[in-house]
DRENVEX-742173 format. One record per atom (N, C-alpha, C, O): x, z negated, y negated; atom name; residue number from 0; residue in one letter. Coordinates in steps of 0.02 Angstrom, whole numbers, plus 32768, in hexadecimal, padded with zeros to 4 digits. Atoms other than C-alpha are relative to their C-alpha. Layout:
// residues N
<atom <X; Z; Y>; CA; NUM; A>
...
END
This chain:
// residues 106
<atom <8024; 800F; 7FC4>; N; 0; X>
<atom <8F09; 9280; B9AF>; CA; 0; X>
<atom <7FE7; 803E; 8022>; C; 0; X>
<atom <7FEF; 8048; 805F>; O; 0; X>
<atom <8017; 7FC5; 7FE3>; N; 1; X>
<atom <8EB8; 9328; B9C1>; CA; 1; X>
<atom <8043; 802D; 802F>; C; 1; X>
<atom <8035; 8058; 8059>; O; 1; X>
<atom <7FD0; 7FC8; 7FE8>; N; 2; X>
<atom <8F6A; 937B; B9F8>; CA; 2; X>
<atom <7FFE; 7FF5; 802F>; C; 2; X>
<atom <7FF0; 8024; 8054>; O; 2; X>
<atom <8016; 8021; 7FC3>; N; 3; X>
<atom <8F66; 92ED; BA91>; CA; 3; X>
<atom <7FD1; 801E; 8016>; C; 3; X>
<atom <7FDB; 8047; 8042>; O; 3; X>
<atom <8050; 7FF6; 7FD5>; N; 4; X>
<atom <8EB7; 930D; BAC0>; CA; 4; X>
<atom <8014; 805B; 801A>; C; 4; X>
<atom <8004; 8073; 8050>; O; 4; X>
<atom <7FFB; 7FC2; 7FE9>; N; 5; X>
<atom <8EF2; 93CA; BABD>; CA; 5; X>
<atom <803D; 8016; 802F>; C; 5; X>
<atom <803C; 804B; 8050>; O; 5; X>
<atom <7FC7; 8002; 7FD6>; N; 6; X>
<atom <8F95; 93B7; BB16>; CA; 6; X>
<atom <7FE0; 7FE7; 804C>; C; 6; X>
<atom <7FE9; 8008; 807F>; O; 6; X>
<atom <8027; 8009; 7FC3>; N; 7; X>
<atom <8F30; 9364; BB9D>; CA; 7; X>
<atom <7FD9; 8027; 802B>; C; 7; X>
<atom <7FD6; 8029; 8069>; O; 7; X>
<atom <8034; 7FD7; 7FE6>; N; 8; X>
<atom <8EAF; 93DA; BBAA>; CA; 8; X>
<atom <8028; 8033; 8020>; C; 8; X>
<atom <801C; 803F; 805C>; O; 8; X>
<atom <7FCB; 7FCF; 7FDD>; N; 9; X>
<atom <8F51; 946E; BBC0>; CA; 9; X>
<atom <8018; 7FE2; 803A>; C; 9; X>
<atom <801F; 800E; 8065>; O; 9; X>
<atom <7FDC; 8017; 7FCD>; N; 10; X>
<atom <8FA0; 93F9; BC46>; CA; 10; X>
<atom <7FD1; 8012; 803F>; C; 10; X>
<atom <7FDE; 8034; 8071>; O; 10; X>
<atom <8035; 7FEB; 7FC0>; N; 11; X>
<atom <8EFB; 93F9; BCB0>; CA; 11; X>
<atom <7FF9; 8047; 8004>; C; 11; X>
<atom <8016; 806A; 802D>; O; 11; X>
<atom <8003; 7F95; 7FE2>; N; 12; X>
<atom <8ED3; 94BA; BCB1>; CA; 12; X>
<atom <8028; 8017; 8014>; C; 12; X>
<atom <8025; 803A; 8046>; O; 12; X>
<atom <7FC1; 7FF3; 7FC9>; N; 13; X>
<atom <8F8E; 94CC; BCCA>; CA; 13; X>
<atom <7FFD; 7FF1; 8053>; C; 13; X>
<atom <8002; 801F; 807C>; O; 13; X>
<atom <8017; 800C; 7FB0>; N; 14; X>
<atom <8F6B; 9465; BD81>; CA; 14; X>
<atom <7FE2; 801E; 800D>; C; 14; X>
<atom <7FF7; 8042; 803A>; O; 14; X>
<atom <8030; 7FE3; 7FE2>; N; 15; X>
<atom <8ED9; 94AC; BD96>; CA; 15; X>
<atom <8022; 804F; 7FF9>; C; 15; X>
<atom <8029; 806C; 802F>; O; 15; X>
<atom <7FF4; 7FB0; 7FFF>; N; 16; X>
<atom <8F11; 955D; BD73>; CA; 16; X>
<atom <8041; 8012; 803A>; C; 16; X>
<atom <8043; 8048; 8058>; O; 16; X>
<atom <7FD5; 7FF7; 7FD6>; N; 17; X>
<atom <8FAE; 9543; BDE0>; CA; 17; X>
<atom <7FFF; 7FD2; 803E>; C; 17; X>
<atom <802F; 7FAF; 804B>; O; 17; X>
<atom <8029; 8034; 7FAD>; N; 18; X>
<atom <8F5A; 94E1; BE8D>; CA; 18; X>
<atom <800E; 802F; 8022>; C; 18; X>
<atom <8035; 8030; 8052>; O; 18; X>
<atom <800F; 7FC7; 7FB8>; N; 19; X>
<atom <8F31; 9580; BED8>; CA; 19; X>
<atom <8045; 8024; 8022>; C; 19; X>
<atom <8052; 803A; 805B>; O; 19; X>
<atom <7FC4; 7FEE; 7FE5>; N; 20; X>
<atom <8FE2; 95B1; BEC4>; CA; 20; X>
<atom <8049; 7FE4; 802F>; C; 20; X>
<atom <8072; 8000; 8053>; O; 20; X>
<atom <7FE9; 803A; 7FE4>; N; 21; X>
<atom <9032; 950B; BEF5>; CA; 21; X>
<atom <8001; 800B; 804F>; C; 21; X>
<atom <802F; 801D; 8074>; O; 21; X>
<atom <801A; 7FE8; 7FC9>; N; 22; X>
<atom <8FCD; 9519; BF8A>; CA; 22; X>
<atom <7FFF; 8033; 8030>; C; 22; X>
<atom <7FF8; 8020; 806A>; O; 22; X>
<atom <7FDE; 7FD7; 7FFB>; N; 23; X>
<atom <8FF3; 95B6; BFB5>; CA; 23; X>
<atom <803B; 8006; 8024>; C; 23; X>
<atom <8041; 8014; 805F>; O; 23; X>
<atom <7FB8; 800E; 7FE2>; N; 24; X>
<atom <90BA; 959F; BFB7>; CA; 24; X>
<atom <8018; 7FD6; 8020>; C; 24; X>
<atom <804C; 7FDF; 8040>; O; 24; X>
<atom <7FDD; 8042; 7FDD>; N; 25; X>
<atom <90CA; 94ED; BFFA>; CA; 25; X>
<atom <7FC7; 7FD7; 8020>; C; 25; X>
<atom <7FC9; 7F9F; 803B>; O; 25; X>
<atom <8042; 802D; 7FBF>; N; 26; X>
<atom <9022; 94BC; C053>; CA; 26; X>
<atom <7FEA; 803D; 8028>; C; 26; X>
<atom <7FAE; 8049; 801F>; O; 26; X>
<atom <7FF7; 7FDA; 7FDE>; N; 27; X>
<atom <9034; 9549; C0C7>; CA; 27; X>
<atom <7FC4; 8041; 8003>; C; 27; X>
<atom <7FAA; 8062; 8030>; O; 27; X>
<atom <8037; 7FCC; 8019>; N; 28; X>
<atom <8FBC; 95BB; C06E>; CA; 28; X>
<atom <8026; 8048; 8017>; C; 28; X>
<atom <8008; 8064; 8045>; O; 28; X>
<atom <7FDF; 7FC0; 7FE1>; N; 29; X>
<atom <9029; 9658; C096>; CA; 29; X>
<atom <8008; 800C; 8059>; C; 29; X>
<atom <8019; 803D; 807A>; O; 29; X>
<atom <800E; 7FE6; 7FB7>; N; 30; X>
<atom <9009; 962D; C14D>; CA; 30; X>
<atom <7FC5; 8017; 801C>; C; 30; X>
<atom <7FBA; 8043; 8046>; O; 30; X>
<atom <8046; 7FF7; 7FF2>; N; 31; X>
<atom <8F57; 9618; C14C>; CA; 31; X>
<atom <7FFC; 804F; 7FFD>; C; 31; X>
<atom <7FED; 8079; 8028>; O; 31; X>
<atom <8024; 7FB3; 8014>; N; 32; X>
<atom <8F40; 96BB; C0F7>; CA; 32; X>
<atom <8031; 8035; 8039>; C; 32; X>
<atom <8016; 806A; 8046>; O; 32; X>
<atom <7FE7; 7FBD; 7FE7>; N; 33; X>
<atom <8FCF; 9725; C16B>; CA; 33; X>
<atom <7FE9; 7FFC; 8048>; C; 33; X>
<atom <7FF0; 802C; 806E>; O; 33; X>
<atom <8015; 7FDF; 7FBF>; N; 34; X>
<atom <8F7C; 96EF; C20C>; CA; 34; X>
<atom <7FB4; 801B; 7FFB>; C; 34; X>
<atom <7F97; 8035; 802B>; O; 34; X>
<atom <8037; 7FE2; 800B>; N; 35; X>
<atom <8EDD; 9721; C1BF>; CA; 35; X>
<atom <7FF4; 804F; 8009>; C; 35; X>
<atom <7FCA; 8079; 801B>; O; 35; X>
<atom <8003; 7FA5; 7FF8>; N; 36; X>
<atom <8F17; 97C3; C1B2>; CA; 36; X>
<atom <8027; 8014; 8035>; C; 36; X>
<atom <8027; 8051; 8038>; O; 36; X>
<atom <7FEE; 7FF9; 7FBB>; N; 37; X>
<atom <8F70; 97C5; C256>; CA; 37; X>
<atom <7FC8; 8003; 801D>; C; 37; X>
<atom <7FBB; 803E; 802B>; O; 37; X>
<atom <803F; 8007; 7FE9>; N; 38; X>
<atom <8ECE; 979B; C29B>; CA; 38; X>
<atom <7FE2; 8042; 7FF0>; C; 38; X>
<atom <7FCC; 8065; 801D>; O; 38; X>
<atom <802C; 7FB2; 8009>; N; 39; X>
<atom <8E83; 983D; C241>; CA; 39; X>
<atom <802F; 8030; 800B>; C; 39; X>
<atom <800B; 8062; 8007>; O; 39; X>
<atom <7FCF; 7FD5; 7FF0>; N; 40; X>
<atom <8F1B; 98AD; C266>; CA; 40; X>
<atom <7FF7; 8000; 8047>; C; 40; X>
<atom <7FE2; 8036; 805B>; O; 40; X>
<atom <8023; 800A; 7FBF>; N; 41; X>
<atom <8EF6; 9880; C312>; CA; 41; X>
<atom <7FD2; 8017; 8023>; C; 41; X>
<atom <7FDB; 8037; 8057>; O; 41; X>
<atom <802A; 7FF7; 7FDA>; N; 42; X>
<atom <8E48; 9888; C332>; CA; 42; X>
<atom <7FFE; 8065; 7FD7>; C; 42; X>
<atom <7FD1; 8081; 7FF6>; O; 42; X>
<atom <8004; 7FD1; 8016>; N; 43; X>
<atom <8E57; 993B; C2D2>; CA; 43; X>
<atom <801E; 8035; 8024>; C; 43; X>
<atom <8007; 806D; 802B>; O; 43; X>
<atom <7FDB; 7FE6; 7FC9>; N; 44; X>
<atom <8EDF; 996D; C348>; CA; 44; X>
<atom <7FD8; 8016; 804C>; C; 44; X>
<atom <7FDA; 804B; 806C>; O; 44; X>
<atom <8035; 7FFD; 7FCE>; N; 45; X>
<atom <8E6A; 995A; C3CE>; CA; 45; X>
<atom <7FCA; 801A; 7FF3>; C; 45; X>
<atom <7FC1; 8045; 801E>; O; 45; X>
<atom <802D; 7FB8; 800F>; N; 46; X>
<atom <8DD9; 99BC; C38C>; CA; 46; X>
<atom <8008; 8031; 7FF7>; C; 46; X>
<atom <7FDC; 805C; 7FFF>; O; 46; X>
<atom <7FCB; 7FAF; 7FF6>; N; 47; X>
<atom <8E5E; 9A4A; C376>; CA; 47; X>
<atom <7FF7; 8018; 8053>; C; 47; X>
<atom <7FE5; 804D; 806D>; O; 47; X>
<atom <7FFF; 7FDF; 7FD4>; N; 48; X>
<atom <8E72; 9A2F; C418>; CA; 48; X>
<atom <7FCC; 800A; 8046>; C; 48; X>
<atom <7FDA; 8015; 8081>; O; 48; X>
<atom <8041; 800C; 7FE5>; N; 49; X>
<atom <8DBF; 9A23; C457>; CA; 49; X>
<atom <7FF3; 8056; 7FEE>; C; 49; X>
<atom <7FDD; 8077; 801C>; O; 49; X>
<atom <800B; 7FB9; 8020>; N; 50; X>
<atom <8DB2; 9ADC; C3F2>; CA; 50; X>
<atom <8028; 8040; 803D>; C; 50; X>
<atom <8010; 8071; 805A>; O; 50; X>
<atom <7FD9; 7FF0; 7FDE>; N; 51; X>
<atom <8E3D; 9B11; C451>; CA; 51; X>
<atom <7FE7; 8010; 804A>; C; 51; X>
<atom <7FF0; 8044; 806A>; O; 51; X>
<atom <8026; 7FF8; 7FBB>; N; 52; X>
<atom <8DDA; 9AEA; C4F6>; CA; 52; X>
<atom <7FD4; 8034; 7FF8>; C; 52; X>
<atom <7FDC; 806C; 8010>; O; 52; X>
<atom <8036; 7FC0; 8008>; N; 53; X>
<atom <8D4C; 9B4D; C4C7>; CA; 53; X>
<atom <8011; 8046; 8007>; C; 53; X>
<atom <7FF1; 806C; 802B>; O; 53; X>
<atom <7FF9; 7FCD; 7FF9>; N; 54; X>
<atom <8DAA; 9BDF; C4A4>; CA; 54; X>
<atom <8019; 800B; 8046>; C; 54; X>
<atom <8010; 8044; 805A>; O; 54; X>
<atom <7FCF; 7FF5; 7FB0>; N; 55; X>
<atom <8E0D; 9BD3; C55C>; CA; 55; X>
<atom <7FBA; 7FFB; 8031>; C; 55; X>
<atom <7FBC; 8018; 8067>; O; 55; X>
<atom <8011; 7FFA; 7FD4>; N; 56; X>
<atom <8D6C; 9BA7; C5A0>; CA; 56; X>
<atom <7FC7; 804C; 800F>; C; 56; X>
<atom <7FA0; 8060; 803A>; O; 56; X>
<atom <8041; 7FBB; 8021>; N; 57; X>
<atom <8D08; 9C4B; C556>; CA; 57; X>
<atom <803A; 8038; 802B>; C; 57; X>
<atom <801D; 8067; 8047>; O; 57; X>
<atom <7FD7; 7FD7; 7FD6>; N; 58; X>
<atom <8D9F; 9CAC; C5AF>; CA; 58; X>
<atom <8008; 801A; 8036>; C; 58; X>
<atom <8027; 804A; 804C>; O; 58; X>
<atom <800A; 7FF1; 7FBE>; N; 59; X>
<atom <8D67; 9C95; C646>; CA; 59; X>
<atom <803D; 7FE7; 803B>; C; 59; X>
<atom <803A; 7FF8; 8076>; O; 59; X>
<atom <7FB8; 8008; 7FE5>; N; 60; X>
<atom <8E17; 9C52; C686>; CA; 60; X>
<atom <7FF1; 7FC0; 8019>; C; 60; X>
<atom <7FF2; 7F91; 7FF1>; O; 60; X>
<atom <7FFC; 8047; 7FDD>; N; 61; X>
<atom <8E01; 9BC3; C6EE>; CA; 61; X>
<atom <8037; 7FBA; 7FF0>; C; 61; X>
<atom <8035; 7F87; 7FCF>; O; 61; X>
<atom <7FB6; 8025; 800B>; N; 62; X>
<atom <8EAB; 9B74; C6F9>; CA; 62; X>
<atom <8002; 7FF7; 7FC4>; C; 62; X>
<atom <8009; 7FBD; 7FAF>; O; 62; X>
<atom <7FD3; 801B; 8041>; N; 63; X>
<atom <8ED3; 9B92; C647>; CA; 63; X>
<atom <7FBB; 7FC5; 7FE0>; C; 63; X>
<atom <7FCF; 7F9A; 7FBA>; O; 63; X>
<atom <803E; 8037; 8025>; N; 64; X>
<atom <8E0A; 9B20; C611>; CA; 64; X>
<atom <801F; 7FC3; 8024>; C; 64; X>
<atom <802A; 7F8D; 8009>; O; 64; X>
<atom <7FFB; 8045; 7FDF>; N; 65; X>
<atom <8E3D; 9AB0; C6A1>; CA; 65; X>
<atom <8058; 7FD7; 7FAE>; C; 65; X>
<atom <804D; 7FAD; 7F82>; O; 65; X>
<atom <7FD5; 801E; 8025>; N; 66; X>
<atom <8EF4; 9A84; C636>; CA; 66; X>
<atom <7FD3; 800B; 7FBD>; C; 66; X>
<atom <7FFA; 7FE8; 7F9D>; O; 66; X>
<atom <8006; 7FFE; 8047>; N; 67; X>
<atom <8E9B; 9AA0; C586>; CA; 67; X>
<atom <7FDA; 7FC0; 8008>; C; 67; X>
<atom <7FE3; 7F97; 7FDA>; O; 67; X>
<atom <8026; 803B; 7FF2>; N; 68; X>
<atom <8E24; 9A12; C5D0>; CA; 68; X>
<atom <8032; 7FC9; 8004>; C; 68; X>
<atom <8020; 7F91; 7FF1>; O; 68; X>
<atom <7FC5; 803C; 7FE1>; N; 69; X>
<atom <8EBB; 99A5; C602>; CA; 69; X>
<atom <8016; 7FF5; 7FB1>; C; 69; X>
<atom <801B; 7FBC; 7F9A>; O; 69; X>
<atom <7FCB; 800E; 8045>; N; 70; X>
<atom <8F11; 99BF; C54B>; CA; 70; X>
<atom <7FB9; 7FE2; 7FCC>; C; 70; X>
<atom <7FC4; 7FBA; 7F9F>; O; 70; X>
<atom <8027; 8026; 8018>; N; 71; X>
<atom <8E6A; 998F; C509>; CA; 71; X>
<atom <7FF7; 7FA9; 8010>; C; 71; X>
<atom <7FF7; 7F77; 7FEC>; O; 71; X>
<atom <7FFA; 804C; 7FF3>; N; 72; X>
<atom <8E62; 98F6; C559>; CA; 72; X>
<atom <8036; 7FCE; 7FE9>; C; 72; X>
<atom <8039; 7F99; 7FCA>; O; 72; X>
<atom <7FA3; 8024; 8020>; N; 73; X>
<atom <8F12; 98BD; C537>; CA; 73; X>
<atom <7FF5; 8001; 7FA7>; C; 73; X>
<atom <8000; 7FD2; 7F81>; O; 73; X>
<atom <800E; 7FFC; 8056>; N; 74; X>
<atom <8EEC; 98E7; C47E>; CA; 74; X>
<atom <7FBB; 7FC3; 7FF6>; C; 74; X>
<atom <7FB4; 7FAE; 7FBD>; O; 74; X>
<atom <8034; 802C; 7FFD>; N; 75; X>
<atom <8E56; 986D; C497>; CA; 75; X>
<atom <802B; 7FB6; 8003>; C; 75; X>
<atom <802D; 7F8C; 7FD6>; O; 75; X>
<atom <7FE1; 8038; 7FE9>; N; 76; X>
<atom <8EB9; 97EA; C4E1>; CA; 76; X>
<atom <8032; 7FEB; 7FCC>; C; 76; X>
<atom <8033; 7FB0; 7FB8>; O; 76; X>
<atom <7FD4; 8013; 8039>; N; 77; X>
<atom <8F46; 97F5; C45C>; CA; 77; X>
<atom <7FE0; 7FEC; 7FB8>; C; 77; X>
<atom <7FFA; 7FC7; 7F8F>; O; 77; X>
<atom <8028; 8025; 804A>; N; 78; X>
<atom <8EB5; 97E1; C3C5>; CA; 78; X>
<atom <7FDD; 7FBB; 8014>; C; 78; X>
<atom <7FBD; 7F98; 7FEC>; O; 78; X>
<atom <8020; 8040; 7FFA>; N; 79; X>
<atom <8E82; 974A; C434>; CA; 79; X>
<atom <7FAC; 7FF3; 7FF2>; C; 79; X>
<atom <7F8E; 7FC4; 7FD7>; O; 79; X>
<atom <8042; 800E; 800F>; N; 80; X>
<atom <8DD2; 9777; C43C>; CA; 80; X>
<atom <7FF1; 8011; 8047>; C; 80; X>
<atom <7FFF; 8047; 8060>; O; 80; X>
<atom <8014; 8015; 7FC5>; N; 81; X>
<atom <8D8D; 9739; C4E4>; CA; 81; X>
<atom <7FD2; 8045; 8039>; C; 81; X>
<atom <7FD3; 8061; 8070>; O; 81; X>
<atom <803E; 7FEA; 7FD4>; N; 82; X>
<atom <8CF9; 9791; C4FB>; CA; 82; X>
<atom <800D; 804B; 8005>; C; 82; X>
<atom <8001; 806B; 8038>; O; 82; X>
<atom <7FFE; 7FB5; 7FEB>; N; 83; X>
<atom <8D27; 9844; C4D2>; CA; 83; X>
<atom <8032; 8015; 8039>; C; 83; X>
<atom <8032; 803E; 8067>; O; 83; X>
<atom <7FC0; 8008; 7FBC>; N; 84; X>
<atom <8DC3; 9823; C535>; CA; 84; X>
<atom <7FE2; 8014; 8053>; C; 84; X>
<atom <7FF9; 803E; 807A>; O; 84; X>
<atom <8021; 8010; 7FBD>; N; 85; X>
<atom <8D57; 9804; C5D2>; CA; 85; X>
<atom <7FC2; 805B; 801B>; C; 85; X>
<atom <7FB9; 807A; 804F>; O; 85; X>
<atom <8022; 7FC7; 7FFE>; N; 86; X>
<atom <8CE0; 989C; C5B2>; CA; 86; X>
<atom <802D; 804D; 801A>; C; 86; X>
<atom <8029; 8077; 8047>; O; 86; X>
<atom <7FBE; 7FD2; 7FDA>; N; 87; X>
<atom <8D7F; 9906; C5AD>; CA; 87; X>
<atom <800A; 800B; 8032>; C; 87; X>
<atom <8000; 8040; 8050>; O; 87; X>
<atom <7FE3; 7FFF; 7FBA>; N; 88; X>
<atom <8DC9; 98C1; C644>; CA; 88; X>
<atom <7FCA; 8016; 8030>; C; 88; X>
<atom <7FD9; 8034; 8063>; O; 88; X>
<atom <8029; 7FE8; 7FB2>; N; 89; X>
<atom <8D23; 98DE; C6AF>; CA; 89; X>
<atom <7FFA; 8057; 7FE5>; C; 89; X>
<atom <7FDE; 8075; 8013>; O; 89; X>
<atom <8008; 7FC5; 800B>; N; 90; X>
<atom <8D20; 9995; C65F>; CA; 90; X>
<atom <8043; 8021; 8009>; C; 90; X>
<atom <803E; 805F; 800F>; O; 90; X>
<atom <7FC7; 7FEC; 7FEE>; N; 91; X>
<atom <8DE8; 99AC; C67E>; CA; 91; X>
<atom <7FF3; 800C; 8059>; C; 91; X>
<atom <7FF8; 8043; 8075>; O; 91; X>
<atom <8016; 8005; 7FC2>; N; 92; X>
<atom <8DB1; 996F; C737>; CA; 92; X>
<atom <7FE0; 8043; 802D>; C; 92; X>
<atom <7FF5; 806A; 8058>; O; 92; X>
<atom <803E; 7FC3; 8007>; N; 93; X>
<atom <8D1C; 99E6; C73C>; CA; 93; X>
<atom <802D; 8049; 800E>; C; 93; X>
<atom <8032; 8067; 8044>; O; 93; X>
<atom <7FF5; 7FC8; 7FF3>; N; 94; X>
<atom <8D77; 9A7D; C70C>; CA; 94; X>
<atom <803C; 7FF9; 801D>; C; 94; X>
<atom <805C; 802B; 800E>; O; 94; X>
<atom <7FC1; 7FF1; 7FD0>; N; 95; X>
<atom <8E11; 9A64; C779>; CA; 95; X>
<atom <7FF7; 8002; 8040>; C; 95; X>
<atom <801E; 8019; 806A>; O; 95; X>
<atom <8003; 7FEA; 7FB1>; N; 96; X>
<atom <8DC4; 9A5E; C812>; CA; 96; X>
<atom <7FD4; 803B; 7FFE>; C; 96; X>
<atom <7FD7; 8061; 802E>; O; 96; X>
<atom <800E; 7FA5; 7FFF>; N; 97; X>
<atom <8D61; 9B02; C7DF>; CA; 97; X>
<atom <803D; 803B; 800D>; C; 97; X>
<atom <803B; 806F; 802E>; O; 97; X>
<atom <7FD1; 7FD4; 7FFD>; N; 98; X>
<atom <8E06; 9B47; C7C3>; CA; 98; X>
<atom <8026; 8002; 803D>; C; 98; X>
<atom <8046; 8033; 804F>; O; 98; X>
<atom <7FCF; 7FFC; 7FA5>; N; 99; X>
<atom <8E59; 9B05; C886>; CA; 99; X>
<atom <802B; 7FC0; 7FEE>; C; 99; X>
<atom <8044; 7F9F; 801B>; O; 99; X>
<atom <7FDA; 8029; 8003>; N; 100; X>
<atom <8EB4; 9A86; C820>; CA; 100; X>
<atom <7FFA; 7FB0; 8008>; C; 100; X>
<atom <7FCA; 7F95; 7FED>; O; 100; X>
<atom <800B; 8047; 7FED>; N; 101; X>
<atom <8ECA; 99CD; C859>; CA; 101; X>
<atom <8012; 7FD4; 7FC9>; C; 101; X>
<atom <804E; 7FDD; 7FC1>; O; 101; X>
<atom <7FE3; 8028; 8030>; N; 102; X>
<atom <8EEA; 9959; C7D2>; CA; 102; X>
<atom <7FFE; 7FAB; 801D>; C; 102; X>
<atom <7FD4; 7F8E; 803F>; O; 102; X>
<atom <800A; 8064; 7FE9>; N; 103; X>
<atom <8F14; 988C; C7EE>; CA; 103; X>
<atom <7FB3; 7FE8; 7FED>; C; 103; X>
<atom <7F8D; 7FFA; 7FC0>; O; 103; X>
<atom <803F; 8035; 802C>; N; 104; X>
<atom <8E85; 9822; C7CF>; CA; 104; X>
<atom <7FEA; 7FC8; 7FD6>; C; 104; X>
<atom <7FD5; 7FA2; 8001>; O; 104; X>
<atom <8001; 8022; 802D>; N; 105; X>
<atom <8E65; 97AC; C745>; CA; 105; X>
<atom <7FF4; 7FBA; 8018>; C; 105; X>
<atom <7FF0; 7F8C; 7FEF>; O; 105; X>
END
């Protein structure tokens, strides 16, 4: 009787020990997790290129802050985050008509 009771007990921890992996391969656990990290590959991309601004705008170069502002924004827009997106665009705005340049409007 005891081998049962212990064969049982191995069957359950087996499930339980192999769910997460189940889950994972065939309940679309490998998607969850790669747009997770799309999502942070993303918004990381865009704080590169928020860094990026800074240095173009410490340069003193008009034109080149006005486009480092534009590639910020677009890097906003591609991590799908609204609000910095919008901050961007009125600071792409901003420094392009400092620089002479016209940009479309949103």
């Amino acid at each position: 009787m005891r081998g049962k009771d212990l064969s049982a007990a191995q069957t359950i921890f087996c499930f339980i020990a192999l769910a997460p992996c189940i889950w994972y391969f065939f309940c679309d656990g490998i998607e969850v997790v790669a747009r997770e990290n799309t999502r942070a590959i993303d918004r990381n991309a865009a704080f590169h290129t928020v860094a990026q601004y800074e240095i173009a705008k410490r340069s003193g170069l008009a034109k080149v802050a006005c486009a480092q502002a534009g590639a910020a924004s677009t890097s906003f827009l591609r991590a799908k985050d609204e609000k910095d997106y919008r901050t961007w665009k009125n600071t792409e705005e901003s420094d392009c008509k400092i620089a002479g340049i016209e940009i479309a409007s949103s």
